[in-house]
N, C-alpha and C positions, 0 to 999 in steps of 0.2 A: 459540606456545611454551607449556612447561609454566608458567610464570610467567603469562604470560597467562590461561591458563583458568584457574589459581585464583586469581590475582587478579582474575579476575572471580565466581566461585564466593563468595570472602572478601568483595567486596561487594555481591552479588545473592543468596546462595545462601540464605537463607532466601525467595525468591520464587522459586525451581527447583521445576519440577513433577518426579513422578518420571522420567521421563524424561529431563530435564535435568539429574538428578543420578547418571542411571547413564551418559548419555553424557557426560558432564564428567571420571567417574572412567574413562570405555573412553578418551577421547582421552588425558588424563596419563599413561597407559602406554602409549598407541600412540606417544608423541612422546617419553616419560620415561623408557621402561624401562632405561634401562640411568644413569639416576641414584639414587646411593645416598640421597643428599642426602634422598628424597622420601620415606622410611623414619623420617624424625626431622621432617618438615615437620608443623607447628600444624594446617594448613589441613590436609592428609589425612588427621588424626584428627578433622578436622569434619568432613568430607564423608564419613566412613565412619560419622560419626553421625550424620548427616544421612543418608543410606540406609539404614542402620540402624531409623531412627523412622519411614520411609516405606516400606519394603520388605513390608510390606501389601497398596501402592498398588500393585507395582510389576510389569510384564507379565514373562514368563517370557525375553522377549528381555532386557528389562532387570535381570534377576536374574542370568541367564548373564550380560549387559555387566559388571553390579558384582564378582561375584565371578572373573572373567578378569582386571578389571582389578586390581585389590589382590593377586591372586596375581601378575599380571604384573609389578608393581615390589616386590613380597615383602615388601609391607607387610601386618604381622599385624593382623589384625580379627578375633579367634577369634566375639564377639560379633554381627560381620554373620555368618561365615558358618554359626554357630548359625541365623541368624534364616532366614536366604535356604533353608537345610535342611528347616525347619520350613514355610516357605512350597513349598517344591518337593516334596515327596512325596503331597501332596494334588491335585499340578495338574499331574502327570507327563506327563497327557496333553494338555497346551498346548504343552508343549517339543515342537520340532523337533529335528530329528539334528544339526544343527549348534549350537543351543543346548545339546544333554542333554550335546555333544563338549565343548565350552568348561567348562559345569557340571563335568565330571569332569575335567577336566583342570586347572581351577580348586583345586579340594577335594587333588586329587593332588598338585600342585607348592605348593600353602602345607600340605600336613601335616595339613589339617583333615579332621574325621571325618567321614566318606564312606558311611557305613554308610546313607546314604539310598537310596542306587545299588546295593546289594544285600537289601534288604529290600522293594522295591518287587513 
């Protein structure tokens, strides 16, 4: 349940590698997306800073997982997906077609500026 993964995130999440923090925010929208609730929740403005300050670390699969997920339950992170932008036009050519699809489609449906995907 979405209660579950962040309350496990809420008491482990500062020992999540990145990866356990980009599939923690793909699964709360694979199981959340359609609660509003998750838009005003404490713990997803952690864990979108918590990817946020790791998004360095974080492989192009797991860039596409973070930014699908936050767009998928329409929770604003203007902040990650500045950073995840900044991380993705240097490393364009790591993404797969299914990630570059998620990526823009990410950027597309939260409103976030995209202009990585036409400068490239």
């Amino acid at each position: 349940s979405v209660e579950s993964i962040l309350a496990l995130f809420d008491a482990h999440g500062h020992q999540f590698s990145p990866r356990n923090l980009a599939t923690a925010a793909h699964r709360v929208a694979r199981v959340g997306r359609r609660q509003r609730s998750l838009r005003h929740d404490r713990r997803m403005h952690h864990l979108a800073d918590a990817c946020l300050h790791r998004v360095d670390e974080f492989t192009s699969q797991n860039l596409a997982n973070a930014v699908w997920a936050f767009a998928t339950v329409k929770f604003e992170a203007p902040e990650l997906f500045d950073a995840v932008a900044d991380e993705t036009l240097p490393r364009l050519g790591e993404f797969n077609s299914q990630e570059l699809a998620n990526t823009a489609w990410a950027y597309a449906t939260a409103g976030a500026n995209a202009t990585i995907f036409f400068e490239a």
